[in-house]
N, C-alpha and C positions, 0 to 999 in steps of 0.2 A: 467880645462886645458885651457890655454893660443894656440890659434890657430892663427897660422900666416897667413897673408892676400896673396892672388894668386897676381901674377904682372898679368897687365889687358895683356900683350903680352902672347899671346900661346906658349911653349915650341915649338922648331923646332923638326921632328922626326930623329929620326938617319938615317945617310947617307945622309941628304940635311945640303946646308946651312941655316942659317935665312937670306940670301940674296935670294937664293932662292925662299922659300915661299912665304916672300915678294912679288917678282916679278908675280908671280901666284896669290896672292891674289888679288894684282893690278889689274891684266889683265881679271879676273872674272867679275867686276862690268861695265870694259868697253865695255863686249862680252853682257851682260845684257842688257845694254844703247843701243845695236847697235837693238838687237832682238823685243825692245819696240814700235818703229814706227811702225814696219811692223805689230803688233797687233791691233795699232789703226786704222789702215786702213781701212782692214778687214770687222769693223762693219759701216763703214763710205760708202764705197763700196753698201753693200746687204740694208742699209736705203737710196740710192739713188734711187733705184731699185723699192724700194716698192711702190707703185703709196698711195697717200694718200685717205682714203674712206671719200666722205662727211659725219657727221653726221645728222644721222634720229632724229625725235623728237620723244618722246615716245607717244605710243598712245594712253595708257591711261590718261596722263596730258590730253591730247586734246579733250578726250572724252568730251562731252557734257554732263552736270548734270540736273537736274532740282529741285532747290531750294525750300523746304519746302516753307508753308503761312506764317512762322515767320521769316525765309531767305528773304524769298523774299522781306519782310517792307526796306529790308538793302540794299539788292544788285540789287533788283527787277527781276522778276518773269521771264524773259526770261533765257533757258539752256545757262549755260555757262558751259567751261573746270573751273576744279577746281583747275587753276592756279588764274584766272581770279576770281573767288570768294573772293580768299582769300586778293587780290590785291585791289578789293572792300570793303572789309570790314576792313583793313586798311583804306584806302581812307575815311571811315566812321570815324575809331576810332581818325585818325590825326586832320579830319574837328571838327569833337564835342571834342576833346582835354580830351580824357579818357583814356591816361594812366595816371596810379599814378605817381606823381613828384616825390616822396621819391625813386618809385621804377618802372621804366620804363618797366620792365618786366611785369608789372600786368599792368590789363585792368579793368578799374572799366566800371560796366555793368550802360547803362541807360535803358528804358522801354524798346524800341526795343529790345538791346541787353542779356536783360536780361530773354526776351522770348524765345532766341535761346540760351543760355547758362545755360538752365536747372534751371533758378529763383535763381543762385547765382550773389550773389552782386558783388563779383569780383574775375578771374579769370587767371592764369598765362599765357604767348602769346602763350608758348605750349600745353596748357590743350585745350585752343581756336580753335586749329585747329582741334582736336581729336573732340568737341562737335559742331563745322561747318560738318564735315562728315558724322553725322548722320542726319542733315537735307538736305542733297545733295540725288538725287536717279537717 
């Protein structure tokens, strides 16, 4: 069966014009437009108010660690937050130029780093931090 397509205008209901509806439809979208300001306000208003909180640092970054004997060849043997380890031992891997070229993600281990990374040869930048944390205490 062959179905015919709806016209995209609404039928009017009995007893109005379609001049009528019209004009109602119209005056909907501009009753809408008028109420929308007054919403934006609103949260504009109670974010003045709210006084800003400085942020704190976390305390554990800042905690002080103390670097295993095989850590310490890298970063040396004074506590540091294990922000600051990790930041060294970059610092180490950029001067000695061991990441792989092909794949900058991996870290090819030398003697030092190969004592702190459990005697594999080479290591992903993520795995590196997991096997830094167990010589930190």
């Amino acid at each position: 069966m062959a179905t015919a397509k709806k016209s995209p205008a609404a039928p009017a209901k009995k007893g109005t014009s379609a001049k009528t509806s019209a004009t109602a439809a119209a005056a909907k979208p501009a009753a809408k437009k008028a109420a929308a300001p007054a919403k934006e306000a609103a949260p504009k208003a109670a974010a003045a108010k709210k006084p800003a909180a400085a942020r704190k640092p976390n305390a554990a970054f800042m905690k002080e660690l103390t670097p295993s004997a095989e850590l310490a060849a890298v970063v040396g043997n004074k506590p540091l937050p294990r922000t600051e380890v990790t930041k060294k031992v970059w610092e180490y891997i950029k001067k000695a130029d061991l990441q792989a070229a092909d794949n900058r993600q991996m870290i090819n281990a030398d003697d030092k780093l190969k004592a702190v990374f459990g005697g594999k040869a080479q290591v992903s930048m993520f795995e590196m931090t997991k096997l830094i944390s167990n010589h930190l205490k």
